[in-house]
Jmol script that loads the backbone (N, CA, C; Angstrom):
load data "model"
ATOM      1  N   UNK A   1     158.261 155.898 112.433  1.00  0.00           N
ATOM      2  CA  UNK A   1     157.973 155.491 111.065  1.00  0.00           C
ATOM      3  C   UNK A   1     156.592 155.974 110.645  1.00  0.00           C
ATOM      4  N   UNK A   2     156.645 156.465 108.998  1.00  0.00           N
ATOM      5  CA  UNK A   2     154.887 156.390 108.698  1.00  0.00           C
ATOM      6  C   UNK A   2     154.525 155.387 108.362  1.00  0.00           C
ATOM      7  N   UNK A   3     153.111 155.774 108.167  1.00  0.00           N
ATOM      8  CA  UNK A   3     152.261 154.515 107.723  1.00  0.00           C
ATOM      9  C   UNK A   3     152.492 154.035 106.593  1.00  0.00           C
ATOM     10  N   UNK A   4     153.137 154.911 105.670  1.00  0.00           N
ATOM     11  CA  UNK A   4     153.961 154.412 104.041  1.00  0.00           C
ATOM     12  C   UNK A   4     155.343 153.958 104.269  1.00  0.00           C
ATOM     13  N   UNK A   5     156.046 154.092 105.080  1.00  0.00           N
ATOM     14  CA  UNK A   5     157.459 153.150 105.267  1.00  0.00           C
ATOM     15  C   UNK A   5     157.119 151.961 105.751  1.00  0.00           C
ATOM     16  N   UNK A   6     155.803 151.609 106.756  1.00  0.00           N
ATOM     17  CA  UNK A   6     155.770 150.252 107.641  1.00  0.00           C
ATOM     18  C   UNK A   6     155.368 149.639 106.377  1.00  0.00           C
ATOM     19  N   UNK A   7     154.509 150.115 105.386  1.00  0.00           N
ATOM     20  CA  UNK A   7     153.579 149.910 104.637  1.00  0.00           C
ATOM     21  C   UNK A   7     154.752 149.171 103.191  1.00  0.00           C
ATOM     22  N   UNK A   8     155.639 150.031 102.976  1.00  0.00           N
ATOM     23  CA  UNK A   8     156.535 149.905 102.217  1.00  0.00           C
ATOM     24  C   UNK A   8     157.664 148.429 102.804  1.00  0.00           C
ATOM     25  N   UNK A   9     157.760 148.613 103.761  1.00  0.00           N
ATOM     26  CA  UNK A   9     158.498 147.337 104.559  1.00  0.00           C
ATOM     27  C   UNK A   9     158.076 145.887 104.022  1.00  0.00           C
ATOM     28  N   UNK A  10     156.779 146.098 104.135  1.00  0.00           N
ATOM     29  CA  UNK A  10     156.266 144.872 103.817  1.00  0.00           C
ATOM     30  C   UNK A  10     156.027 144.193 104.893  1.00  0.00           C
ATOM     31  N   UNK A  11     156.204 144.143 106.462  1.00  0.00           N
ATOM     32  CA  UNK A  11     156.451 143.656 107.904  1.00  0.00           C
ATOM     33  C   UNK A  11     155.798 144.348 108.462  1.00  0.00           C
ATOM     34  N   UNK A  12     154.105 143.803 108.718  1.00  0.00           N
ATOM     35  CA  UNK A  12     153.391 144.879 109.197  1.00  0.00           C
ATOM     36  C   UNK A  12     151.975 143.974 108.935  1.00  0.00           C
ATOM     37  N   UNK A  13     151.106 144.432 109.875  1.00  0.00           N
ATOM     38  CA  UNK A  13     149.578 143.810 110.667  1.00  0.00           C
ATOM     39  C   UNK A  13     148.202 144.638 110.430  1.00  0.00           C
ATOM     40  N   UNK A  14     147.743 144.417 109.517  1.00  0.00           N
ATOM     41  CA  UNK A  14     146.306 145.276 109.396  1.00  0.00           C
ATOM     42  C   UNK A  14     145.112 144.952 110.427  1.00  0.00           C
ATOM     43  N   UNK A  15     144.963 145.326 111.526  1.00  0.00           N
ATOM     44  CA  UNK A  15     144.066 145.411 112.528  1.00  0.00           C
ATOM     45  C   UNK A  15     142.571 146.110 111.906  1.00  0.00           C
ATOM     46  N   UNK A  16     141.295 145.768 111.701  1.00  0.00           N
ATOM     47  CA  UNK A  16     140.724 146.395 111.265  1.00  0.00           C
ATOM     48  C   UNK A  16     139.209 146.308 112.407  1.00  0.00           C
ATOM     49  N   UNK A  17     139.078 147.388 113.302  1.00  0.00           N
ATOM     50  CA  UNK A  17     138.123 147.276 114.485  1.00  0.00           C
ATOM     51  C   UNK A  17     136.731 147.921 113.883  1.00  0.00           C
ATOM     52  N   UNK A  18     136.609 147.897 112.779  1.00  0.00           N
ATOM     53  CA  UNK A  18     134.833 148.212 112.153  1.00  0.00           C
ATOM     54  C   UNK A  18     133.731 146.664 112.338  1.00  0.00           C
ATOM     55  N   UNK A  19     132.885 146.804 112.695  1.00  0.00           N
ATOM     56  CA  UNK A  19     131.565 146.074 112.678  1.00  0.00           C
ATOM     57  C   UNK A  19     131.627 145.187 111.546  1.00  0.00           C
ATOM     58  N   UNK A  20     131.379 143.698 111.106  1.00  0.00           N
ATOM     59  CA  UNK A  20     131.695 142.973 110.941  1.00  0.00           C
ATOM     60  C   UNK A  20     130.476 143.328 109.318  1.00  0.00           C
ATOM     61  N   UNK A  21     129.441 143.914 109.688  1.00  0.00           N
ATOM     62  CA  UNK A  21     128.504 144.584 108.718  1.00  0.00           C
ATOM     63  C   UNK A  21     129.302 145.630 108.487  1.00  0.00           C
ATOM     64  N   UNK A  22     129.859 146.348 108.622  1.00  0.00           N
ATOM     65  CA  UNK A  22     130.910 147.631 107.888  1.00  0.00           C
ATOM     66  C   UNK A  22     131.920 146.910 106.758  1.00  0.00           C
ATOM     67  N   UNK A  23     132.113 145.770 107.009  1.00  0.00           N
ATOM     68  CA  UNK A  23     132.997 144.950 105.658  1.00  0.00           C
ATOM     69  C   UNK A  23     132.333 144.927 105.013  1.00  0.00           C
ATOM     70  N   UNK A  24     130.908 144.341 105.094  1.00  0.00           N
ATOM     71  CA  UNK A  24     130.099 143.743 103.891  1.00  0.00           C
ATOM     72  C   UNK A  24     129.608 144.613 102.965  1.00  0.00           C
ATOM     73  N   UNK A  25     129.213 145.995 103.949  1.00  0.00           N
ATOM     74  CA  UNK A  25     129.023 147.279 103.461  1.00  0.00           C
ATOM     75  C   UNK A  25     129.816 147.573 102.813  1.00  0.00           C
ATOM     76  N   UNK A  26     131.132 148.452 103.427  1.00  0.00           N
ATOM     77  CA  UNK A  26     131.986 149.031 102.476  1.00  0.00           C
ATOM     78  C   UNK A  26     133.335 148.670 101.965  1.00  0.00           C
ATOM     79  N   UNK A  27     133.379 147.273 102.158  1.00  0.00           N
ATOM     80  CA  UNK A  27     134.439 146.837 101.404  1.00  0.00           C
ATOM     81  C   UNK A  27     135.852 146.001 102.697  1.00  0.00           C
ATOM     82  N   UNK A  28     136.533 145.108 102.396  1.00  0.00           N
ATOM     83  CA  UNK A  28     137.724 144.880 103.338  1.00  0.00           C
ATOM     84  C   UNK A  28     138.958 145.224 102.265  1.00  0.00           C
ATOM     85  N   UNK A  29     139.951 145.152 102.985  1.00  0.00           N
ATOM     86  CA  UNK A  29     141.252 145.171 102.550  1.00  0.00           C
ATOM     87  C   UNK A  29     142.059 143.841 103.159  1.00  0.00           C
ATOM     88  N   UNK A  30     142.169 143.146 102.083  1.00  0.00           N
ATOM     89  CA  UNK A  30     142.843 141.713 102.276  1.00  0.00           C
ATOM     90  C   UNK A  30     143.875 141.724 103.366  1.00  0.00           C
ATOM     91  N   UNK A  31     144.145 140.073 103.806  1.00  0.00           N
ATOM     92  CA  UNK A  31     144.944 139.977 104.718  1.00  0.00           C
ATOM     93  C   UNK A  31     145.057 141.142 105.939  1.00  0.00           C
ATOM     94  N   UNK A  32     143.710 141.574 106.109  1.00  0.00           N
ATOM     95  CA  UNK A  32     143.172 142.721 107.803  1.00  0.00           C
ATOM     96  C   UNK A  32     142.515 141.601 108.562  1.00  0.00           C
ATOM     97  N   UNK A  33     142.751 141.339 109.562  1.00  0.00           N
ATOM     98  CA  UNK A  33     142.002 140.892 110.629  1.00  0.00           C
ATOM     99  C   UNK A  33     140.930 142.051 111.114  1.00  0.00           C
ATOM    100  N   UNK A  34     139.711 141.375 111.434  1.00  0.00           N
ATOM    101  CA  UNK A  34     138.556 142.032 111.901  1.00  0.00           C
ATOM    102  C   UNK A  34     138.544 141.746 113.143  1.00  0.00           C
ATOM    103  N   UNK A  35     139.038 142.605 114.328  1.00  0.00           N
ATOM    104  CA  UNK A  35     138.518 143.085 115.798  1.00  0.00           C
ATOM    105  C   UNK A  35     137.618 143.616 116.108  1.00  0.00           C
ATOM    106  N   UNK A  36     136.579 143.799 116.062  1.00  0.00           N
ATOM    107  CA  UNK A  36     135.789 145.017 116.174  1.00  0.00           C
ATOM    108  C   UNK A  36     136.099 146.007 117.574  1.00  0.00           C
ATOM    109  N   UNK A  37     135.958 147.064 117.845  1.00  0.00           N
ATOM    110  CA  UNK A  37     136.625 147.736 118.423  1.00  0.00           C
ATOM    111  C   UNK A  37     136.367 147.506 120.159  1.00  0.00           C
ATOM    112  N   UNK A  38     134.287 147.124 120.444  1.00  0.00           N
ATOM    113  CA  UNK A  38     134.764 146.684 121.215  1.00  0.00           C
ATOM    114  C   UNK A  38     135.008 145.382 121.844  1.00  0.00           C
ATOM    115  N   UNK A  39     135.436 144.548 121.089  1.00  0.00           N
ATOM    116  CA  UNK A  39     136.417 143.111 121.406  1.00  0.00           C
ATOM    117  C   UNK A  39     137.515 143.708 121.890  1.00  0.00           C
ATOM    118  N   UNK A  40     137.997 144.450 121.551  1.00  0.00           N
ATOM    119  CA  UNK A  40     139.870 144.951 121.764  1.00  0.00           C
ATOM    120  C   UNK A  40     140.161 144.325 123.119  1.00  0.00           C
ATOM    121  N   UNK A  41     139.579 145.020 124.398  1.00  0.00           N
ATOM    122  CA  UNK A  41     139.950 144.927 125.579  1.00  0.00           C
ATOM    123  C   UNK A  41     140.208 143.148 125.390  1.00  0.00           C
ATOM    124  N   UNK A  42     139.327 142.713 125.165  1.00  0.00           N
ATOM    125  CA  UNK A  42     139.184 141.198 125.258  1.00  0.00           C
ATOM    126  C   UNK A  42     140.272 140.205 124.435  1.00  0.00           C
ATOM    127  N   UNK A  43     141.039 140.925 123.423  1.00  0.00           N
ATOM    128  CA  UNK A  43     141.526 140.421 122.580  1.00  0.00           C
ATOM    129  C   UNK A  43     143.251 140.827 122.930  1.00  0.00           C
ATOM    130  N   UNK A  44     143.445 141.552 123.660  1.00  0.00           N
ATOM    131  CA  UNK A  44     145.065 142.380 123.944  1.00  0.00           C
ATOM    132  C   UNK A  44     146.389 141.374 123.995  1.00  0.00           C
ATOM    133  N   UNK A  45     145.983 140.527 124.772  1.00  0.00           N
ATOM    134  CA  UNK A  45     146.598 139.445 124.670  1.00  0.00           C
ATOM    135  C   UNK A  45     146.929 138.765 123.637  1.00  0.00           C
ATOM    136  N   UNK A  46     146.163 138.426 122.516  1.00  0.00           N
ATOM    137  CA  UNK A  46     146.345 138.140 121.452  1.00  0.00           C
ATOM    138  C   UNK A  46     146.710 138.936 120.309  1.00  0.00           C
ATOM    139  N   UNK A  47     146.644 140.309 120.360  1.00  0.00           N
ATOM    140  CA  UNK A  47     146.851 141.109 120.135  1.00  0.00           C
ATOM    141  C   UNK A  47     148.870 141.405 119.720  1.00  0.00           C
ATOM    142  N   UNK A  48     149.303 141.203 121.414  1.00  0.00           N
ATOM    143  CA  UNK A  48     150.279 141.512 121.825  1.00  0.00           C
ATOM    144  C   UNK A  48     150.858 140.156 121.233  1.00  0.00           C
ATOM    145  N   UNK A  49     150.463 138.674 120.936  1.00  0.00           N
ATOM    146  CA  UNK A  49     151.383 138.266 120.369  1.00  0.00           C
ATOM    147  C   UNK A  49     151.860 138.505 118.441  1.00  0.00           C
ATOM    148  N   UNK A  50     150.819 138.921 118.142  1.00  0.00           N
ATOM    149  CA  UNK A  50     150.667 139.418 116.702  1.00  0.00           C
ATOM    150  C   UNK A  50     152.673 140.391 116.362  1.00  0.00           C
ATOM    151  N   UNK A  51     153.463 139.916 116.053  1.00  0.00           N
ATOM    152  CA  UNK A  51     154.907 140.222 116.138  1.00  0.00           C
ATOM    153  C   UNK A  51     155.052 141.065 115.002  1.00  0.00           C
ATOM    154  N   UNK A  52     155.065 142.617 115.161  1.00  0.00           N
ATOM    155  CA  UNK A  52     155.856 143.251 113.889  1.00  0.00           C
ATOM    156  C   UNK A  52     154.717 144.888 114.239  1.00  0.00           C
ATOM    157  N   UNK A  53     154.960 145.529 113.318  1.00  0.00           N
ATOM    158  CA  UNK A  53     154.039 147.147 113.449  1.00  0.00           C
ATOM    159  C   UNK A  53     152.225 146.412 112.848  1.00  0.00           C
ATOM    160  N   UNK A  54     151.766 147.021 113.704  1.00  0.00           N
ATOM    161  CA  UNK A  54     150.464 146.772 113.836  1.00  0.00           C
ATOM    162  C   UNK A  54     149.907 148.015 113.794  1.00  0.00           C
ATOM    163  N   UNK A  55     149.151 148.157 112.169  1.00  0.00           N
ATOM    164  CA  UNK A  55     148.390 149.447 112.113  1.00  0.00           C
ATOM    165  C   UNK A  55     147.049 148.977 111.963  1.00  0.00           C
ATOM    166  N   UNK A  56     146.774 149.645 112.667  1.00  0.00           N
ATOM    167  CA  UNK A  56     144.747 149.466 112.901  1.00  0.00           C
ATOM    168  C   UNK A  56     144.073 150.708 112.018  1.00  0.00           C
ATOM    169  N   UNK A  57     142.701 150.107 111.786  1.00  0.00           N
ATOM    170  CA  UNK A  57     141.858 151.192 110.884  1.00  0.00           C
ATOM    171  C   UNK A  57     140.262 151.031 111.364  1.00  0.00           C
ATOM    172  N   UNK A  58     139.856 152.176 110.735  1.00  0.00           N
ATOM    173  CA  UNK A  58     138.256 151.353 110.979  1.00  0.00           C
ATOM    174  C   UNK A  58     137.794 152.210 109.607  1.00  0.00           C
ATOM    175  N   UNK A  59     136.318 153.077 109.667  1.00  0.00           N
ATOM    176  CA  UNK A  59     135.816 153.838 108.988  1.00  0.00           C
ATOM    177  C   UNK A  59     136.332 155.070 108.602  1.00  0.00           C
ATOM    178  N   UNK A  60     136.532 155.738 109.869  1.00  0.00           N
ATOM    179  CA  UNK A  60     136.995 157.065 109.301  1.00  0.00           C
ATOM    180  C   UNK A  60     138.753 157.690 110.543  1.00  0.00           C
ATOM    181  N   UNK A  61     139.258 156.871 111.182  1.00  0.00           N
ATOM    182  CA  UNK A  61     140.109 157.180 112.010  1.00  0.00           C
ATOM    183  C   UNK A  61     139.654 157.152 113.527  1.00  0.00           C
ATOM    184  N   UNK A  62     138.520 157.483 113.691  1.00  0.00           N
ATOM    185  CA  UNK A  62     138.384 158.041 115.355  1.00  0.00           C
ATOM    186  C   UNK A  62     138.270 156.685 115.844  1.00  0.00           C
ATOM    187  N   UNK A  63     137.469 155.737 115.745  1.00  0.00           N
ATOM    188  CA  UNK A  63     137.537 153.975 116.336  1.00  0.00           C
ATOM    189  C   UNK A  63     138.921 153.153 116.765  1.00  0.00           C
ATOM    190  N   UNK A  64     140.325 153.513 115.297  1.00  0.00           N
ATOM    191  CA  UNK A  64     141.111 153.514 115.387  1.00  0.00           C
ATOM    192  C   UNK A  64     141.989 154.012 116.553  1.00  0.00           C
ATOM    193  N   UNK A  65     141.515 155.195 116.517  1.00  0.00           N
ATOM    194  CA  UNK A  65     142.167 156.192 117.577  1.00  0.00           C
ATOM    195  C   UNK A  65     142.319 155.666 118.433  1.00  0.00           C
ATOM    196  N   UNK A  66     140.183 155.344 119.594  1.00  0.00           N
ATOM    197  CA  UNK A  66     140.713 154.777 120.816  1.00  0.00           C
ATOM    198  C   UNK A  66     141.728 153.510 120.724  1.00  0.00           C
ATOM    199  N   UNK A  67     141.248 152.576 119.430  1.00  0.00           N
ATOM    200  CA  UNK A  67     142.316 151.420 119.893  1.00  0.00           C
ATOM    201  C   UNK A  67     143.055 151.579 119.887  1.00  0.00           C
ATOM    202  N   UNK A  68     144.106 152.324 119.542  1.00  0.00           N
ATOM    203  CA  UNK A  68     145.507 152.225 119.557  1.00  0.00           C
ATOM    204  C   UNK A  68     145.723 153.126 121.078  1.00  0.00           C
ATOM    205  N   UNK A  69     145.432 154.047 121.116  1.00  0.00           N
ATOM    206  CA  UNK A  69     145.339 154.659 122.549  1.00  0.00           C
ATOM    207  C   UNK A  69     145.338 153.290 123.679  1.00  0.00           C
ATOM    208  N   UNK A  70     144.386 152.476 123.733  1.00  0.00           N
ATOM    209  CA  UNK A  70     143.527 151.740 124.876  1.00  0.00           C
ATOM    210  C   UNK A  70     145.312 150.738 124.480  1.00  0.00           C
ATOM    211  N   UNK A  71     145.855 150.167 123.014  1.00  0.00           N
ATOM    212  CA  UNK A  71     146.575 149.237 123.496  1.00  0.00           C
ATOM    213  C   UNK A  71     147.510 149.661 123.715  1.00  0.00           C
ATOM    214  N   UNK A  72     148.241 151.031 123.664  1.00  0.00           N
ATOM    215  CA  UNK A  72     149.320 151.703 124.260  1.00  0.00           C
ATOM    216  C   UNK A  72     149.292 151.914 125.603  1.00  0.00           C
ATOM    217  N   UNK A  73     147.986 152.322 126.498  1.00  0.00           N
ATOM    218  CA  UNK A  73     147.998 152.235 127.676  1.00  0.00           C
ATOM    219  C   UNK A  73     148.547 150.531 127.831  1.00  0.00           C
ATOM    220  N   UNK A  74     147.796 149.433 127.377  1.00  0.00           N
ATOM    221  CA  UNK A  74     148.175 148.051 127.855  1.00  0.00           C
ATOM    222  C   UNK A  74     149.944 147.953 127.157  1.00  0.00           C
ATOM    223  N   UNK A  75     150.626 148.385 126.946  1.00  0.00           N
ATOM    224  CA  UNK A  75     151.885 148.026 126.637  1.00  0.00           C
ATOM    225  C   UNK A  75     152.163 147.981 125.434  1.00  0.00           C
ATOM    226  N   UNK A  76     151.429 147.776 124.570  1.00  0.00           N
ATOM    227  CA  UNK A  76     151.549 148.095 123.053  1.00  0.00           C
ATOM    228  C   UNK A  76     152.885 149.067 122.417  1.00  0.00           C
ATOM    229  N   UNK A  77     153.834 148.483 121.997  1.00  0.00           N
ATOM    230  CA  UNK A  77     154.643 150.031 121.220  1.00  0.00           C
ATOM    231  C   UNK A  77     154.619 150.188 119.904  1.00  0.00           C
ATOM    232  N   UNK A  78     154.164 148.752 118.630  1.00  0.00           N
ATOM    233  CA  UNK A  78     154.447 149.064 118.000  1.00  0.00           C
ATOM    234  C   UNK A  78     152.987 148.751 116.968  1.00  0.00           C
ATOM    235  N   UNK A  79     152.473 150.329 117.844  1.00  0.00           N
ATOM    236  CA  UNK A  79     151.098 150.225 117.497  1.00  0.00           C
ATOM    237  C   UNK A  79     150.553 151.448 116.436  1.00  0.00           C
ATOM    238  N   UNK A  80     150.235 151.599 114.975  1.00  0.00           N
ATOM    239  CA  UNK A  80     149.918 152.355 114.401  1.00  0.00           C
ATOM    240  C   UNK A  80     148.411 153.078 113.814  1.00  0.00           C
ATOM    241  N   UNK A  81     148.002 153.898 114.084  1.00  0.00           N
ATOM    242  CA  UNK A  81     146.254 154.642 113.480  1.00  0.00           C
ATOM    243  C   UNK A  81     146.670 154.442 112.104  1.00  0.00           C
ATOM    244  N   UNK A  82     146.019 153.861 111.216  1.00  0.00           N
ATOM    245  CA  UNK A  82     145.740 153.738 109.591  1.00  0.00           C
ATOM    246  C   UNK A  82     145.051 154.702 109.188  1.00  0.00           C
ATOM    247  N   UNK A  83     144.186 155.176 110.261  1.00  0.00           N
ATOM    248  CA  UNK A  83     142.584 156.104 109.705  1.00  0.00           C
ATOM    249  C   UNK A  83     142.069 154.722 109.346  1.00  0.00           C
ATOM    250  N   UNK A  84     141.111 156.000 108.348  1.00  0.00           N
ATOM    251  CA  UNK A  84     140.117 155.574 107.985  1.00  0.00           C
ATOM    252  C   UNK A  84     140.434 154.403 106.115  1.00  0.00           C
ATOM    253  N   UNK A  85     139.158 153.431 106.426  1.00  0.00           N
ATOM    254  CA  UNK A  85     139.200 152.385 105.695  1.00  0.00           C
ATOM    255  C   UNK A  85     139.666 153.104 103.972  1.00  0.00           C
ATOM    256  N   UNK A  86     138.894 153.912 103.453  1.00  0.00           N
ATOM    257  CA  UNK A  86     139.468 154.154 102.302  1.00  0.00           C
ATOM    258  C   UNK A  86     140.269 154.963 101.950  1.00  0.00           C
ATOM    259  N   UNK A  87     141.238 155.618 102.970  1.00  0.00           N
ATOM    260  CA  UNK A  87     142.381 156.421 102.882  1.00  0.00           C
ATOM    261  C   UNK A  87     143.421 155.285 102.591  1.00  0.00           C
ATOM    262  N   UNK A  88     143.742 154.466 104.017  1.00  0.00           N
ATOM    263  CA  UNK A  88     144.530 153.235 103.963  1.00  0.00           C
ATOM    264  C   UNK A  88     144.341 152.288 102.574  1.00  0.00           C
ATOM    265  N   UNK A  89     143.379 152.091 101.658  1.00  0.00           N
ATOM    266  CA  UNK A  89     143.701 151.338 100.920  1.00  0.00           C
ATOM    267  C   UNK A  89     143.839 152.097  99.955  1.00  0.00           C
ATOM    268  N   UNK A  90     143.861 153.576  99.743  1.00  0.00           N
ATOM    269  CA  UNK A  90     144.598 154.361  98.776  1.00  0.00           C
ATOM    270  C   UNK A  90     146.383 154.062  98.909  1.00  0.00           C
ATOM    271  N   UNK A  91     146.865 154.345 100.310  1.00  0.00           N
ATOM    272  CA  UNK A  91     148.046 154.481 100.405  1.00  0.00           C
ATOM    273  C   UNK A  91     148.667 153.045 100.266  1.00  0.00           C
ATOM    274  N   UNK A  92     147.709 151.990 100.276  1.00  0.00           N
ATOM    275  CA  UNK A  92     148.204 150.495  99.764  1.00  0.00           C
ATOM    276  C   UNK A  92     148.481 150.237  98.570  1.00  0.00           C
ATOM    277  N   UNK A  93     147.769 150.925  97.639  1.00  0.00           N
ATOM    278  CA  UNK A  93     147.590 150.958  96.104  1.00  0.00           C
ATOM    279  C   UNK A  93     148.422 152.019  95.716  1.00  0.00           C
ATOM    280  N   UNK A  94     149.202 152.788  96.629  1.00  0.00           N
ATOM    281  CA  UNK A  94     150.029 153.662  95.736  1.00  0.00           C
ATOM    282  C   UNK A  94     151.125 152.951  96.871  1.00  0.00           C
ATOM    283  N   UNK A  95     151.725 151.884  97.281  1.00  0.00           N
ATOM    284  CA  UNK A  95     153.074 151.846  97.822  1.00  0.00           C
ATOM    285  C   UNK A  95     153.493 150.427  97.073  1.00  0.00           C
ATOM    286  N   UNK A  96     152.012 149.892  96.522  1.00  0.00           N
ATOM    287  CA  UNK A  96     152.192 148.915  95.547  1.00  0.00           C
ATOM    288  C   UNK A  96     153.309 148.282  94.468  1.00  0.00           C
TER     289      UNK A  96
END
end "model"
wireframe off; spacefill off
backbone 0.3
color backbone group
């Protein structure tokens, strides 16, 4: 699936692993949980009960990257890269 069909579904988890000062800075996108990226390891577990496609984002994609990488090594399948923060809330505002 892309990130505009999970997105379009409506059944789907905004993971957002940027610095908790990167919201305040440049903005959140409602209903995202803030992980910061490195909490992840610490958080997998909780993570893994979060039920449905789980797309993560941060600033610009690469933060994203490792997490979804790091929770696919831990068992993760239905784990998606958003990129970066203001791409993803373009493609929110156009599946609107």
């Amino acid at each position: 699936m892309t990130i505009e069909e999970i997105l379009k579904s409506g059944n789907y988890h905004l993971i957002d692993v940027r610095q908790p000062e990167e919201l305040e800075m440049d903005g959140k996108i409602e209903g995202a949980v803030n992980i910061p990226l490195a909490t992840v390891p610490l958080k997998v577990e909780e993570i893994k009960e979060i039920q449905g496609p789980k797309i993560i984002f941060c600033r610009s994609g690469g933060r994203s990257g490792q997490a979804c990488q790091f929770l696919t090594i831990n068992g993760l399948t239905d784990i998606y890269n958003g990129g970066g923060y203001m791409e993803l809330q373009e493609v929110l505002e156009q599946v609107k």
